[in-house]
N, C-alpha and C positions, 0 to 999 in steps of 0.2 A: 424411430428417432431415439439418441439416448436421451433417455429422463433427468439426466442433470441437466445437459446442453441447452433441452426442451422447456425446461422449468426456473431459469432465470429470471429474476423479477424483482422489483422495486421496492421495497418494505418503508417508509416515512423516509427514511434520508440513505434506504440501500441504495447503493446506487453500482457498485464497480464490484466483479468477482474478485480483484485482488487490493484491497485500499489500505488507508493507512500506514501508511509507510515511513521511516525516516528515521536517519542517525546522521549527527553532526559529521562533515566529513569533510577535509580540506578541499578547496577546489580553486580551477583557473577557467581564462576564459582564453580560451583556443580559438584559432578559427572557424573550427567548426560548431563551437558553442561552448557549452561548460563541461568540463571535465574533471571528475575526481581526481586526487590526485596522493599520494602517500605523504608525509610529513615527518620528518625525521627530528624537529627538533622539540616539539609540542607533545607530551604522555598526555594520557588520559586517565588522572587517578582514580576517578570514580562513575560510576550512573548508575541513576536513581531510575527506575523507569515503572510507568504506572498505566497502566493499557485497561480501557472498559471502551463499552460501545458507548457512551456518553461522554468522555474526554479522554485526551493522552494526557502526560504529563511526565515530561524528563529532564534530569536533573546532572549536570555533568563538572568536574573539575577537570581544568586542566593544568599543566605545569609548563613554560617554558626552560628549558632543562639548557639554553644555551644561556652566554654571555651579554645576548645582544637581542632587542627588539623584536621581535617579528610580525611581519603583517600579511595578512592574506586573507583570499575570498575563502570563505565558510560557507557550504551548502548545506538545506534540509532536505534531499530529495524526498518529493508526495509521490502520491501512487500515477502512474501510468497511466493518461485516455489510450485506450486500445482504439487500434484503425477499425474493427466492427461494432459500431455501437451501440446497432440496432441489439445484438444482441444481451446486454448489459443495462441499458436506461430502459427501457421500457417506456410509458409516454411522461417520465419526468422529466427534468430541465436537466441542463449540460455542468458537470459540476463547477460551483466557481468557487476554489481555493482559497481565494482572498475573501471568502465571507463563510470563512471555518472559524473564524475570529484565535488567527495565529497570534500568539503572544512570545517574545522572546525576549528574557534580561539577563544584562549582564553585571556581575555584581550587582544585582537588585536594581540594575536600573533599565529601564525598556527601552530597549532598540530600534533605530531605522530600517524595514526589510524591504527588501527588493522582490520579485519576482520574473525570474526568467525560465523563458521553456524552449525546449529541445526537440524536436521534431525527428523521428528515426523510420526509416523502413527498411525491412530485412537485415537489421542489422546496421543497417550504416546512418549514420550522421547526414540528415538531409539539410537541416535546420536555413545554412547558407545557401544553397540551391533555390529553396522557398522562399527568401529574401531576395534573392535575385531576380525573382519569377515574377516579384511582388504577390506572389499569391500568402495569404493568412497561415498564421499555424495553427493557431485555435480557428479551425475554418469553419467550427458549429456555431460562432458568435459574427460571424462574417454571413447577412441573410442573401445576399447578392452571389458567393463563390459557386453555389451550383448552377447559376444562372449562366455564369461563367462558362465552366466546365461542358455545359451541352454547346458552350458556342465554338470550342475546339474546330480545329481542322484537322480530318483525316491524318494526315503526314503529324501536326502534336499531337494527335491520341495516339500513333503507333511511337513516337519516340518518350514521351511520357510512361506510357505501358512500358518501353524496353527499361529504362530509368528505373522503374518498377513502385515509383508513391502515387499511382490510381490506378482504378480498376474499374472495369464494363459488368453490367449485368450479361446473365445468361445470352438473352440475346441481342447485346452490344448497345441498345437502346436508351442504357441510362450510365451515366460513368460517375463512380464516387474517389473523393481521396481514400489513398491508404498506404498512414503512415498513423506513427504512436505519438503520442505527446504527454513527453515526463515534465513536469513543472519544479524548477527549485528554489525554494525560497533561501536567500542569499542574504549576505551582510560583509563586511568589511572590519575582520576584527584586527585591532593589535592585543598579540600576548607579548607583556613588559620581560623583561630579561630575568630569569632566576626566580619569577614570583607564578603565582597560582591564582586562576581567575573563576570564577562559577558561571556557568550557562545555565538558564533555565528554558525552556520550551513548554508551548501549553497549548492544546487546539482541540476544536471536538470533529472527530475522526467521521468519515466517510465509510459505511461498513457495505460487503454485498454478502449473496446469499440467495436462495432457494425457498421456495414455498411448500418446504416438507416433503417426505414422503419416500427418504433415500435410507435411514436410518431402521426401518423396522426389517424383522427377523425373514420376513418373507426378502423383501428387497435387497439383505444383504445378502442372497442369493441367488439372485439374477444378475448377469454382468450389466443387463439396459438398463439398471438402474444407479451405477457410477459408484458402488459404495467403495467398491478397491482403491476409486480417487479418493475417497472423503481418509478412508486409511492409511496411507503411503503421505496423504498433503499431513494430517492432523494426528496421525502415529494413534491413532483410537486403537485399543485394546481394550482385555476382558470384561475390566471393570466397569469401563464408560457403557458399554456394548450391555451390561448384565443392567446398569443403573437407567438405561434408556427403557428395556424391557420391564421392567418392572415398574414404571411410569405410564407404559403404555396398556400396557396390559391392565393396568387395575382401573384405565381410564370406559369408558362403557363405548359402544363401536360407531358413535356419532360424533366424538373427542378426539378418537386414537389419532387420525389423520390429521389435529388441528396443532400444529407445531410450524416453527421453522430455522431451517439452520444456515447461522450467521457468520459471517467471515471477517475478519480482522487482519490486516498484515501489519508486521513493521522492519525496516530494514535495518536489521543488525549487521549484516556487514560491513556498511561504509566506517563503522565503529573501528573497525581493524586496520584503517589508514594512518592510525596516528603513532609517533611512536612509542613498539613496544604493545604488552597485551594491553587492556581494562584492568587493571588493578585491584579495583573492588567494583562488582557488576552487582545489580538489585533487582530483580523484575518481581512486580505485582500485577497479574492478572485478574480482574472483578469482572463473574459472569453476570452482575448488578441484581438478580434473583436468586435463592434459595434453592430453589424446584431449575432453576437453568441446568443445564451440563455444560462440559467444556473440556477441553480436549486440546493439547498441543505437543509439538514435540520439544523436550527440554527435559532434561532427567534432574533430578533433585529436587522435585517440586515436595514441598510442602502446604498443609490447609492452614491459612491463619486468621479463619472469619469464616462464618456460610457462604460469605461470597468470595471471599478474596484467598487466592494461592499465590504462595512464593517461590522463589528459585534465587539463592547467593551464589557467586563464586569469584574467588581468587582468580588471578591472573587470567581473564577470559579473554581465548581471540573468537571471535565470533564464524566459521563460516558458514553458515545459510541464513536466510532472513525468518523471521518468525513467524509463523500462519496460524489462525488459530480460529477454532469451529467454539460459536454458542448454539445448543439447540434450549427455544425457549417454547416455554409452553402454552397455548392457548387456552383460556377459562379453565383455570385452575382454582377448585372450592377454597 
C-alpha cells in the first residue's frame, strides 16, 4: 500500500486531503448549477488574505470601473466532498460548511449567504440529473439513500453505472454514490457605478493531513512513502528538508515518529475572473507554532514573526490554487 494513500486520518477538525479553499469569484446560475463566470466591468484593487489552521481571513476591494450599476451572483467556492469518503473522514462526522461560522461584510456591514452545492462526476455537471432523480446531493445527510440504492433494479444499476455517478463493490453486492460535491457560499451583490466597495470574508478552515511519518530522511527515499507528492504539491526544498532533520534528529527515537503533516488549500484562481490582474495581493501565512514548519509554493516569501510569512505583489494574476503542508510537532519540551 502507498503510505500516504494508507495513512489518511482525522486530526480534531482534519477532515478532507484538500480544504480550504476560496476566492471571491463572479458567478451565475446556469442550468446545470452555478458557474463561475469572468467579469469584465468589476477590478479587484486589492486582497488582504491571511491563512492559519485556526482561521482564514480575506480582505478584498473592488472598483466598478463602468458608468452603470452592476449586480450579480458572487461565489465562495469551499473545498470539495470527494465521491470516496471512506478514504478521508475516517469515523468523524460529514463536514457541515455552514457551522465554519462563515462571516462575510460588506462595507462593514454583514451579509445575507446562501449556500448552494454542485454535484459533479467525471467531470461533468450532474447536479440537474440528481434533482430530477429526486435523489440527495449531500447524500451523507440523507440516512434513508443507501437504503434506497440496494432497492435498485438490475436494468437502473446498469443505466446508472453507464451514467457513471454510482458504483458496485468488488463484488457487485453493495452500490455506493460517486459523484463530488463542491459547495458555494453565495450572495447577491450590487457594485454602485464608478465607486469602490470592500468585502470581507472570515471562517475557521477545514484542514486534512497525514499522521506523520513521510517527511523523514529514510522515507524521502523510498517512493511507498509519497514524498515526491508532498514535493511537487508544497515545492519543499533544502531548507525545509535540512530544518525538519534537525528537529528530528535531536528528538530521542520514541519522539522522532510523533509529528503530523497538515494541509491547507485556498483557491486563488477564481481571483483571476475579475477584470484585469489583483492590483495589490497580500498573503500571510501563520504555521500558529514556532517549532511548526511550512512549506508552499509562492516565491517572494518573507519571515515577518516566528510564525507568520509573507508574500506582496503588484499586479498578480493568479494561476494555480494555493496548497500548503504544516508539519507540527508532538511533545515538544
Amino acid at each position: 500500500m502507498n503510505r500516504l494513500s494508507g495513512m489518511l486520518l482525522v486530526i480534531g477538525l482534519v477532515a478532507l486531503s484538500a480544504p480550504a479553499k476560496a476566492n471571491d469569484s463572479a458567478a451565475a446560475i446556469g442550468l446545470g448549477g452555478l458557474e463561475l463566470q469572468q467579469n469584465d466591468a468589476i477590478s479587484m484593487d486589492s486582497e488582504e488574505l491571511f491563512l492559519s489552521m485556526e482561521r482564514v481571513t480575506v480582505k478584498y476591494q473592488f472598483t466598478n470601473t463602468t458608468d452603470k450599476n452592476v449586480t450579480t451572483l458572487v461565489s465562495f467556492p469551499l473545498p470539495n466532498i470527494p465521491n470516496d469518503l471512506t478514504d478521508y473522514l475516517g469515523d468523524q462526522g460529514y463536514p457541515d460548511w455552514e457551522d465554519r461560522d462563515f462571516q462575510t461584510k460588506v462595507n462593514g456591514t454583514p451579509v445575507k449567504l446562501d449556500y448552494r452545492q454542485i454535484a459533479t462526476a467525471h467531470g461533468k455537471n450532474i447536479t440537474s440529473r440528481l434533482n430530477a432523480l429526486g435523489w440527495p446531493i449531500q447524500y451523507w445527510l440523507d440516512y434513508d439513500f443507501n437504503g434506497m440504492l440496494k432497492k435498485l433494479s438490475k436494468m437502473e444499476v446498469e443505466k446508472y453505472l453507464a451514467e457513471g455517478f454510482i458504483k458496485q463493490s468488488a463484488g457487485g453486492a453493495d452500490i455506493y454514490a460517486d459523484w463530488t460535491v463542491a459547495t458555494h457560499v453565495t450572495r447577491e451583490q450590487i457594485f454602485p457605478a464608478n465607486k469602490t466597495i470592500t468585502v470581507e470574508h472570515s471562517y475557521r478552515p477545514i484542514t486534512g493531513g497525514t499522521n506523520g511519518g513521510n517527511m523523514s530522511a529514510r522515507a524521502r527515499k523510498d517512493p511507498d512513502y509519497g514524498f515526491d507528492w508532498f514535493q511537487k504539491t508544497f515545492c519543499i526544498d533544502e531548507n525545509f528538508t535540512a530544518g525538519f532533520d534537525k528537529t528530528y534528529n535531536a528528538r530521542g527515537k520514541d519522539k522522532r515518529e510523533q509529528y503530523v503533516e497538515l494541509f491547507l488549500d485556498y483557491r486563488l484562481k477564481p481571483g483571476a475572473n475579475w477584470k484585469g490582474p489583483i492590483k495589490k495581493f497580500r498573503l500571510v501565512v501563520d504555521k500558529s507554532e514556532p517549532t511548526n514548519l511550512v512549506s508552499f509554493c509562492m516565491d517572494g516569501v518573507r519571515k515577518i514573526s516566528p510564525t507568520q510569512f509573507e508574500v506582496t505583489k503588484a499586479n498578480f494574476e493568479p494561476e494555480k490554487d494555493l496548497k500548503i503542508l504544516i508539519v507540527r510537532w508532538f511533545n515538544i519540551p
